[in-house]
C-alpha positions as a Markdown table, in Angstrom:
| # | Residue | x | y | z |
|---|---|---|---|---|
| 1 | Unk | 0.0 | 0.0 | 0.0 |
| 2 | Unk | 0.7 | 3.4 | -0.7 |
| 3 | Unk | 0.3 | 7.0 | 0.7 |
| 4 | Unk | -0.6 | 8.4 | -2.7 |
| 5 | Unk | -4.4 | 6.2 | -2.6 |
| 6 | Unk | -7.2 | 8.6 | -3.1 |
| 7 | Unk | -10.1 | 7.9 | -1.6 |
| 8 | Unk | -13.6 | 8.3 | -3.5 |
| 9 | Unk | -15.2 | 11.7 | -2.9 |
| 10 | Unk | -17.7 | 14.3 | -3.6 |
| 11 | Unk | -20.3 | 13.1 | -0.8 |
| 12 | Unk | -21.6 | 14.9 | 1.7 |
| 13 | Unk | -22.7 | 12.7 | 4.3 |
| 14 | Unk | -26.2 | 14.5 | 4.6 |
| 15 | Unk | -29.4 | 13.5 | 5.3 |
| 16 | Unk | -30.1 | 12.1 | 1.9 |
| 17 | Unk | -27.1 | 10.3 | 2.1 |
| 18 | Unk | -28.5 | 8.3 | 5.5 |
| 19 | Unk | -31.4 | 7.5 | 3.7 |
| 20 | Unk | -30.2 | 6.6 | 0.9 |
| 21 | Unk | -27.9 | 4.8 | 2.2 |
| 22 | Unk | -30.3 | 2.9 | 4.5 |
| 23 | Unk | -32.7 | 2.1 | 1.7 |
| 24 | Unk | -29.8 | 0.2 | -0.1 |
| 25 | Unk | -29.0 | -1.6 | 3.0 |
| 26 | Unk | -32.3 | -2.8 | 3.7 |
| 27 | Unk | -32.5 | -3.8 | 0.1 |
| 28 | Unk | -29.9 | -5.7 | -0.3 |
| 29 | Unk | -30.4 | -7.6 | 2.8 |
| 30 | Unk | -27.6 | -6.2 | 4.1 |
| 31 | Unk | -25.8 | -5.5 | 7.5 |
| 32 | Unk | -23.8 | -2.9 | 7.4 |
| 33 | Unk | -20.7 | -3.0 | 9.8 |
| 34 | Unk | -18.1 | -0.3 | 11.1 |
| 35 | Unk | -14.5 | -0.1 | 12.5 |
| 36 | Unk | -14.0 | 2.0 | 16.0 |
| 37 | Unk | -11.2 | 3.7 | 13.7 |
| 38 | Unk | -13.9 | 4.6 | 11.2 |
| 39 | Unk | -15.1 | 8.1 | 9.9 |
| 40 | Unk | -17.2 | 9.1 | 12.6 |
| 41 | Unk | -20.2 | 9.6 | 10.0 |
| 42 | Unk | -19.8 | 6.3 | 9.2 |
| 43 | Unk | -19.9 | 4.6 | 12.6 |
| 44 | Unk | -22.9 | 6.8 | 13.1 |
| 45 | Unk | -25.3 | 5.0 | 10.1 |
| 46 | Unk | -23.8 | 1.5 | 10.4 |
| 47 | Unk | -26.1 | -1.4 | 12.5 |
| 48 | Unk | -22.9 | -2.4 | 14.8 |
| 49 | Unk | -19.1 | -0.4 | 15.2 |
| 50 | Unk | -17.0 | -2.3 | 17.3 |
| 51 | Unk | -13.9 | -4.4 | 17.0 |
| 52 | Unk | -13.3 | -6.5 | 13.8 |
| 53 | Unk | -13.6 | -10.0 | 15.1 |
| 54 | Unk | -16.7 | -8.8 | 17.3 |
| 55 | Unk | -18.3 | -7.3 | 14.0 |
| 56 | Unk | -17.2 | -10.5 | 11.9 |
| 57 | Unk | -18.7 | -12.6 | 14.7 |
| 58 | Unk | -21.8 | -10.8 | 14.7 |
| 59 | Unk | -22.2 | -10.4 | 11.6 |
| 60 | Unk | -21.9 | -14.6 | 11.0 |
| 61 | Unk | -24.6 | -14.7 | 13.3 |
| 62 | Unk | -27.0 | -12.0 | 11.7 |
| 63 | Unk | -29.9 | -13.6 | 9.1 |
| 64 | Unk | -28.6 | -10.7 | 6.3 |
| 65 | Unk | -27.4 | -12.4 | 3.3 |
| 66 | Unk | -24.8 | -9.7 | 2.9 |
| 67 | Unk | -22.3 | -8.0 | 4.9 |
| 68 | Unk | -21.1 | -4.9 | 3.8 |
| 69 | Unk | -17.7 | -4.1 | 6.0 |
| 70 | Unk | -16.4 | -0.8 | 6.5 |
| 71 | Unk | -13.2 | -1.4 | 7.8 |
| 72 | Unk | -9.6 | -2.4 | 6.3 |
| 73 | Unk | -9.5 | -5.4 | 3.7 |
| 74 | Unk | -8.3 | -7.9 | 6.8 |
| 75 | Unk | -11.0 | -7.6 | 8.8 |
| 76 | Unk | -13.8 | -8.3 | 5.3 |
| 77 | Unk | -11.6 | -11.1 | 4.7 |
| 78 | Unk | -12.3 | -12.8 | 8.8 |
| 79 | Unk | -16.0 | -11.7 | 7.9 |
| 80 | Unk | -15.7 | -13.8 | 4.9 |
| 81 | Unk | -13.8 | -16.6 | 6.7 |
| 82 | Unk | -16.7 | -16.9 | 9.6 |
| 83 | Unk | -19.2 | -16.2 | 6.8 |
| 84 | Unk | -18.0 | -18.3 | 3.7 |
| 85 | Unk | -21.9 | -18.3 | 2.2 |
| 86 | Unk | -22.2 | -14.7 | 2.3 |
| 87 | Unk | -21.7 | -12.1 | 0.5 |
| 88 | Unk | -19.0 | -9.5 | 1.7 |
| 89 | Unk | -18.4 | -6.0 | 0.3 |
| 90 | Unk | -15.9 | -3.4 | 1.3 |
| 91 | Unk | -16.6 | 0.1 | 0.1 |
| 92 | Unk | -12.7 | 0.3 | -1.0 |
| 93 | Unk | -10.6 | -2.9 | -1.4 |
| 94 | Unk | -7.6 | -0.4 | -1.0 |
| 95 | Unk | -7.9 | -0.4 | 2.4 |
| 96 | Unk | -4.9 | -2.2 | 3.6 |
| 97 | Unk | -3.3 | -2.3 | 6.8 |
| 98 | Unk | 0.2 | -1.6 | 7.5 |
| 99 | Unk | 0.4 | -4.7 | 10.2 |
| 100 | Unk | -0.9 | -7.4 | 8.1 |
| 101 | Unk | 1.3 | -6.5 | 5.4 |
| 102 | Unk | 4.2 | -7.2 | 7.7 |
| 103 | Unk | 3.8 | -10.6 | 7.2 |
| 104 | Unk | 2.8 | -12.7 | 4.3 |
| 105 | Unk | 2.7 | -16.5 | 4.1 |
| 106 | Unk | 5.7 | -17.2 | 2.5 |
| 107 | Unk | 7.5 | -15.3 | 5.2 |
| 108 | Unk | 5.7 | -17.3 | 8.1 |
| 109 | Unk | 6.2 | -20.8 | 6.4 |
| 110 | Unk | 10.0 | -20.2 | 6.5 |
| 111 | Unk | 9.7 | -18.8 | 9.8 |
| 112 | Unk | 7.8 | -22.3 | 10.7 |
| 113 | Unk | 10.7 | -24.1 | 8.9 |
| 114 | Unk | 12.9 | -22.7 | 11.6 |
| 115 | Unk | 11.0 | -23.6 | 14.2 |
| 116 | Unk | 9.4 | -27.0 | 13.4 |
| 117 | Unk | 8.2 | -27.6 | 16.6 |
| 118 | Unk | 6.9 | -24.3 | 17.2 |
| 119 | Unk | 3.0 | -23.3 | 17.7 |
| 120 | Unk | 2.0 | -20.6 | 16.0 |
| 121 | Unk | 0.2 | -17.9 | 17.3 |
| 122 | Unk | -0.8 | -15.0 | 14.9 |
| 123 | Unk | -2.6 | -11.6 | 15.8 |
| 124 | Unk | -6.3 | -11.8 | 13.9 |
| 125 | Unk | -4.8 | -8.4 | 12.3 |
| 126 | Unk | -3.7 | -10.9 | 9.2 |
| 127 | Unk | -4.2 | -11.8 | 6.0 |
| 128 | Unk | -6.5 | -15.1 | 5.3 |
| 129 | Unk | -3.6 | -16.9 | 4.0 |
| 130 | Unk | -1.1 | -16.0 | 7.3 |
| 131 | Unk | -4.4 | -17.7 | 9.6 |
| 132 | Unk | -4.8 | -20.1 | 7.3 |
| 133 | Unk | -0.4 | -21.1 | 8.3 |
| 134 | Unk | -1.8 | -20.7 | 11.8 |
| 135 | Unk | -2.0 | -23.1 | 14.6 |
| 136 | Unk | -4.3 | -20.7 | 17.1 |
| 137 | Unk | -5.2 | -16.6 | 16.4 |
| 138 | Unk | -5.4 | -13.9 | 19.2 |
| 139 | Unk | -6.7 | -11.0 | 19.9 |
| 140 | Unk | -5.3 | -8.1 | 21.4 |
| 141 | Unk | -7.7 | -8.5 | 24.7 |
| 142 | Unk | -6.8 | -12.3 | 25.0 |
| 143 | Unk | -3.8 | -13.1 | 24.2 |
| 144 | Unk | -2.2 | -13.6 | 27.2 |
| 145 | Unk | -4.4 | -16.5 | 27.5 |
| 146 | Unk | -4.1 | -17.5 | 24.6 |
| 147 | Unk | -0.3 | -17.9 | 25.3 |
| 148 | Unk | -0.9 | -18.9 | 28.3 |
| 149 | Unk | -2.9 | -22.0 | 27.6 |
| 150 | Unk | -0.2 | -23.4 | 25.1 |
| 151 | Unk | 2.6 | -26.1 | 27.3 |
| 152 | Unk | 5.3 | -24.1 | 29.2 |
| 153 | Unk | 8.0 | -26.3 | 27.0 |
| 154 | Unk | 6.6 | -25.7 | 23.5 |
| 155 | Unk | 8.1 | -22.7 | 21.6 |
| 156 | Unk | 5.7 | -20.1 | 20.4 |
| 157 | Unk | 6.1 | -18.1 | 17.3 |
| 158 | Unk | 3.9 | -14.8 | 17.7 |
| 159 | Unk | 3.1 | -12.9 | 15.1 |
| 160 | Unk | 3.1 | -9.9 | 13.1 |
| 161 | Unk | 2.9 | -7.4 | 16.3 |
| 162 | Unk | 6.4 | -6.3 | 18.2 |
| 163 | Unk | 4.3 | -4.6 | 20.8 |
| 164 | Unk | 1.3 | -6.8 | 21.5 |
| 165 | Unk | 4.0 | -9.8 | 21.5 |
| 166 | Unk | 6.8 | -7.8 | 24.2 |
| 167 | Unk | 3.1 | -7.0 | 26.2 |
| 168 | Unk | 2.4 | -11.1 | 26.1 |
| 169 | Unk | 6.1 | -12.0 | 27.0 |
| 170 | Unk | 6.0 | -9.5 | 29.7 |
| 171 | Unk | 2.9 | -10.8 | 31.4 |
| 172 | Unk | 3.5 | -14.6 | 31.4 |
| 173 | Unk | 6.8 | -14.3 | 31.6 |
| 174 | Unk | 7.4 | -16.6 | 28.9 |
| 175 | Unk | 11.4 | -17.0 | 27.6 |
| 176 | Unk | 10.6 | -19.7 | 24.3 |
| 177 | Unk | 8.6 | -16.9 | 22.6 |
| 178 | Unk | 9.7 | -15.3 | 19.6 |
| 179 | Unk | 8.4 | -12.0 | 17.7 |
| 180 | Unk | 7.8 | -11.0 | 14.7 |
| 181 | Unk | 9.3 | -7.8 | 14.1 |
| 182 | Unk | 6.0 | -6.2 | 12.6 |
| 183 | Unk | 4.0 | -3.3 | 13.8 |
| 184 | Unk | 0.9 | -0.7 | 12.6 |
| 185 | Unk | 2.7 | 2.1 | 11.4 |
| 186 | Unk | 0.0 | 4.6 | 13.3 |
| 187 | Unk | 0.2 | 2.3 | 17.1 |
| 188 | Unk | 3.8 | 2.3 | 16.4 |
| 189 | Unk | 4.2 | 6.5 | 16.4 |
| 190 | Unk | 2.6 | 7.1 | 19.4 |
| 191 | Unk | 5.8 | 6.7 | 21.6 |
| 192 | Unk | 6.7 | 6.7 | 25.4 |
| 193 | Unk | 7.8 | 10.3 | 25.7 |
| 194 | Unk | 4.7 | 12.1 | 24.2 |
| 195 | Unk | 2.2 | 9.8 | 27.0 |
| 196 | Unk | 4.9 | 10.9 | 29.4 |
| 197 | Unk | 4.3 | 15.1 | 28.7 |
| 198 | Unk | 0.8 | 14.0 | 28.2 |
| 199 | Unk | 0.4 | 12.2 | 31.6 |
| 200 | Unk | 2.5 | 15.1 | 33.5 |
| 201 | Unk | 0.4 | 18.1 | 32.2 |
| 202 | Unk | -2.9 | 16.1 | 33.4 |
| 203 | Unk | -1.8 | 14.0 | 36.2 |
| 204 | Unk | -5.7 | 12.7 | 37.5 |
| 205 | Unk | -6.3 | 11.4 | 34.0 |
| 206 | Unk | -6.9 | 7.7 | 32.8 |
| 207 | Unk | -4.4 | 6.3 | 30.4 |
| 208 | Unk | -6.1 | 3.8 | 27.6 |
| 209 | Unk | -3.3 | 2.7 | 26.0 |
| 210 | Unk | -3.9 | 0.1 | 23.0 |
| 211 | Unk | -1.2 | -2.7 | 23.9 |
| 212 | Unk | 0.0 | -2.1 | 19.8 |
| 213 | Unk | 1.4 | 1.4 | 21.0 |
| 214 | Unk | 5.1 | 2.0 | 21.1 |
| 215 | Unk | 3.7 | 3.6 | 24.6 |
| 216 | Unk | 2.7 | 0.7 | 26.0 |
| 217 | Unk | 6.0 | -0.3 | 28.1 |
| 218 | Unk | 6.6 | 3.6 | 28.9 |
| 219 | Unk | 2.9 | 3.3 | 30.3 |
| 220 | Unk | 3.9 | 0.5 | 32.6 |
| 221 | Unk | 6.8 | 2.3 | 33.4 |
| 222 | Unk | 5.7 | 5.2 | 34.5 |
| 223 | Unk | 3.3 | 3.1 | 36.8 |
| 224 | Unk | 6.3 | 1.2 | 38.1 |
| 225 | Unk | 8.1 | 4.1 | 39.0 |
| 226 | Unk | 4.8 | 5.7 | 40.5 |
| 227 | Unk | 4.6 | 8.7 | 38.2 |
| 228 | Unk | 1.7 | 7.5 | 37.7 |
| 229 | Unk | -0.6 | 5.6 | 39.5 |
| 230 | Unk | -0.8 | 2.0 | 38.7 |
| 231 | Unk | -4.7 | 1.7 | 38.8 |
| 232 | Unk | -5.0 | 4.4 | 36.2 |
| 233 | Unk | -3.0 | 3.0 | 33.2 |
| 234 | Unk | -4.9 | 0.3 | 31.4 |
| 235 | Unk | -3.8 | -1.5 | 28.8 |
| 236 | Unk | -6.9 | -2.2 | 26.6 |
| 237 | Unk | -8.0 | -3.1 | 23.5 |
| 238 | Unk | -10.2 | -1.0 | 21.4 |
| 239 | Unk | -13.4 | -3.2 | 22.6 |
| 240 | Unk | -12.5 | -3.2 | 26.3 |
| 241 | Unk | -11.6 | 0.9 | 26.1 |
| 242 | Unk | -15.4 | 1.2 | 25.3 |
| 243 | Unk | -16.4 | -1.1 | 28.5 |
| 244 | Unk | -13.8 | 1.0 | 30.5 |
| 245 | Unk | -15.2 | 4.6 | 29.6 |
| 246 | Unk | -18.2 | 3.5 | 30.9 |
| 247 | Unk | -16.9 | 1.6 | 34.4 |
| 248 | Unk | -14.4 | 4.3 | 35.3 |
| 249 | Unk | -15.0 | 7.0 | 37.7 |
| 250 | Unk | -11.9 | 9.5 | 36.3 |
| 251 | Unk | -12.8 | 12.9 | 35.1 |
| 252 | Unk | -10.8 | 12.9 | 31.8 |
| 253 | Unk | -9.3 | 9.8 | 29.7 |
| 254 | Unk | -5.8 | 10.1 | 28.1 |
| 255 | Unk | -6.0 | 7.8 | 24.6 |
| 256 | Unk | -3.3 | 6.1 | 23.2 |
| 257 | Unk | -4.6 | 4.5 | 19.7 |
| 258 | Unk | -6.1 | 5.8 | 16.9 |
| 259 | Unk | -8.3 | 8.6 | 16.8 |
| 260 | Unk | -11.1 | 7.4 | 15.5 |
| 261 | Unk | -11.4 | 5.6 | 18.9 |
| 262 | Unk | -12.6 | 8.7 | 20.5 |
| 263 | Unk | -16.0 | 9.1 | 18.6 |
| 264 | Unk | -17.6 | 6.0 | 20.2 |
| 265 | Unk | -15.7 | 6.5 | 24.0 |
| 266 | Unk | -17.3 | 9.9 | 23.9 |
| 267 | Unk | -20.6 | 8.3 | 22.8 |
| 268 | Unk | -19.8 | 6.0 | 26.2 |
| 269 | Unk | -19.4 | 8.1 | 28.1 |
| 270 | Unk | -20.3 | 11.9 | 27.2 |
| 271 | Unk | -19.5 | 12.8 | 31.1 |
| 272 | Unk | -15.9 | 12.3 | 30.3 |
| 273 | Unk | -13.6 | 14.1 | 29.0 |
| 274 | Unk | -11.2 | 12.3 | 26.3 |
| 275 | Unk | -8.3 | 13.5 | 24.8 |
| 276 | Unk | -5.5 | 11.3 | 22.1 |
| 277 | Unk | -2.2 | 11.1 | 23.0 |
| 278 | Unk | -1.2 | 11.4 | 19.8 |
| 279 | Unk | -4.2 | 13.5 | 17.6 |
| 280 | Unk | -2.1 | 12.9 | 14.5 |
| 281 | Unk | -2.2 | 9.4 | 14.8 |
| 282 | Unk | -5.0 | 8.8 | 12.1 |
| 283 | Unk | -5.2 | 5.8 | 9.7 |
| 284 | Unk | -5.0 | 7.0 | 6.3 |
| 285 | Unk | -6.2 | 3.2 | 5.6 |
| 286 | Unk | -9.1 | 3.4 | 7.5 |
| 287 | Unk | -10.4 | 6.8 | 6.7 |
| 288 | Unk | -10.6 | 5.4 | 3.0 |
| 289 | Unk | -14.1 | 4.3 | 3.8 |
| 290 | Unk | -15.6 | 7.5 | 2.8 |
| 291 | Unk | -19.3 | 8.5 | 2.3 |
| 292 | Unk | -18.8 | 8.3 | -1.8 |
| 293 | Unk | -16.9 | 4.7 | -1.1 |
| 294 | Unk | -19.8 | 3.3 | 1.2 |
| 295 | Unk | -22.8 | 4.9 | -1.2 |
| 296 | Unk | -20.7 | 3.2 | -4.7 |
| 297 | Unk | -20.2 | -0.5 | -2.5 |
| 298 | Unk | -24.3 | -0.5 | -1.9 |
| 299 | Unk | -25.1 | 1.0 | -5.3 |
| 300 | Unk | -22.4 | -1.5 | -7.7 |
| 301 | Unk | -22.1 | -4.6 | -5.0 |
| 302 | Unk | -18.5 | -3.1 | -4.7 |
| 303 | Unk | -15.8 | -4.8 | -3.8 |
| 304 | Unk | -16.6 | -7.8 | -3.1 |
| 305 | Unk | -14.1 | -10.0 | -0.9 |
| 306 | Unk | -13.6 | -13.4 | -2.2 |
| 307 | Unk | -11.5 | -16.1 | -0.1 |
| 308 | Unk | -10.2 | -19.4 | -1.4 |
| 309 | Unk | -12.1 | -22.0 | 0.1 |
| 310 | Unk | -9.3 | -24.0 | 1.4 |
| 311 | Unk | -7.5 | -21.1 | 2.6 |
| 312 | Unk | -10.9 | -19.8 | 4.5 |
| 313 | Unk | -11.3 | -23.4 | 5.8 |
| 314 | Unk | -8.1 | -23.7 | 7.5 |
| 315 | Unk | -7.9 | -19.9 | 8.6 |
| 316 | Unk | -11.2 | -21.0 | 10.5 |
| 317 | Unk | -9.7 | -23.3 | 12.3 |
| 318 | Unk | -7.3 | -21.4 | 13.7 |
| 319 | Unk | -9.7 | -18.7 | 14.2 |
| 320 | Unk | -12.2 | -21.6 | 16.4 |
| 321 | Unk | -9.1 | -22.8 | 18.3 |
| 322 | Unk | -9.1 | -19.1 | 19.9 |
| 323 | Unk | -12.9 | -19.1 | 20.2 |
| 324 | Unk | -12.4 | -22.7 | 22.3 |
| 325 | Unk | -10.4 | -20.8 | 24.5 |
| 326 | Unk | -12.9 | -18.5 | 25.8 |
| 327 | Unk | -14.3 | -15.8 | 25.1 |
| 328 | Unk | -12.7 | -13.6 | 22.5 |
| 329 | Unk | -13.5 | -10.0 | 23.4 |
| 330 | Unk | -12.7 | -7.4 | 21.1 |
| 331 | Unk | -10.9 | -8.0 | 17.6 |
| 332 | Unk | -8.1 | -5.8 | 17.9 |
């Protein structure tokens, strides 16, 4: 992918845009699905916003015969994979994601080769083909568990996320895990200094921190050292940010993820006042899913996301080994 993508324009999202947009969905027996990281005008008109694998998991539930995805091309491909007789559109194939890119197949089957004895634990923030390489998936919200549950003497491969993988190795303590070297190029730039000024100019504040930040040790640190108080850095994923915002009792909420986060905790939570870390760290991925792209998936059944069969059979494996588990949470 590419900085120089343009995304489809020349929509206002107005009124006759809702209804227009509306009127297509319910004609197309559709449910129409949005990211937490999404345009806030679109995470107002879809039927669910939440995490990916939460929305995937719904949406594999719901009676629609088509899902219409508004997200990065990852999470239309799990939709797909949980949803294999359904129809799945994204408004913009485009849509990549910097993380999942970090890692292909070929690049985890040599990995594997390495490490024959290894089991594989991959991020759901993957291509089809890396699950479908997969032995068990995770989540950002479980998996330490997920970890956890796998015998103290195998090795684990974990993979494509530096961050969430130092957070997992840090928690269980683990010293036969290795890490892939990927990260989200928008987590990634939110870094341990900027939370540090951030935290110091509003010391009563909440920090969320998304365990994919380049903050997320700094976070921990500054808790260790008792800058800042332990119970008020919590590191969340973007499902479990939403169920915070609406348990905690603090007056103001320091985010560290991307921005589009803070449409739905201020929807939580209205009380509260929420503020990035980082207010340049927007997805330009994400924020392809425009008004124009949404209006021209529902109007031309654009894109549609096709996954192999075997590929999507054995990437839902991996996906239902997580599921077995326990409960899942949030996507990512």
């Amino acid at each position: 992918m590419t900085a120089t993508l343009t995304p489809y324009s020349g929509v206002e999202p107005d009124a006759a845009w809702r209804d227009e947009v509306r009127r297509l969905v319910e004609q197309r027996d559709a449910v129409l699905l949005a990211h937490n990281y999404q345009l806030p005008e679109i995470q107002d008109i879809a039927d669910f916003t939440g995490d990916s694998l939460a929305l995937s998991r719904i949406a594999a539930e719901s009676s629609a015969s088509t899902i219409v995805f508004c997200g990065v091309h990852f999470m239309a491909e799990t939709a797909k994979i949980l949803s294999p007789g359904k129809t799945v559109l994204i408004p913009d194939e485009r849509a990549g994601c910097s993380l999942a890119d970090s890692i292909t197949a070929a690049d985890l089957r040599e990995w594997k080769a390495q490490h024959p004895n290894a089991v594989v634990v991959s991020y759901v923030n993957t291509t089809a083909e890396v699950k479908a390489e997969t032995d068990i998936c995770c989540t950002s919200s479980n998996a330490v568990d997920v970890v956890a549950s796998i015998p103290a003497d195998k090795e684990v491969l974990f993979c494509p996320d530096q961050f969430l993988g130092a957070h997992v190795k840090r928690v269980t303590g683990r010293d036969n895990i290795h890490i892939w070297a990927g990260e989200c190029h928008v987590h990634a730039a939110i870094n341990g200094p900027e939370l540090a000024e951030r935290a110091s100019q509003d010391p009563s504040a909440d920090l969320f921190v998304h365990p994919e930040c380049g903050c997320a040790t700094s976070a921990l640190y500054l808790a260790g050292e008792g800058i800042v108080p332990s119970e008020k850095v919590k590191i969340l994923s973007t499902g479990d940010m939403v169920k915070e915002a609406k348990a905690t009792n603090a007056r103001s909420v320091l985010v560290a993820t991307e921005i589009g986060m803070l449409h739905q905790l201020r929807k939580a939570a209205p009380e509260i006042d929420f503020r990035a870390v980082n207010d340049r760290a927007s997805c330009r991925y994400m924020k392809m899913i425009t008004p124009a792209a949404l209006l021209r998936s529902l109007r031309e059944n654009k894109d549609e996301v096709h996954v192999d069969p075997e590929t999507a059979a054995r990437a839902r494996a991996s996906v239902q080994r997580m599921i077995e588990i326990g409960q899942p949470g949030g996507g990512e």
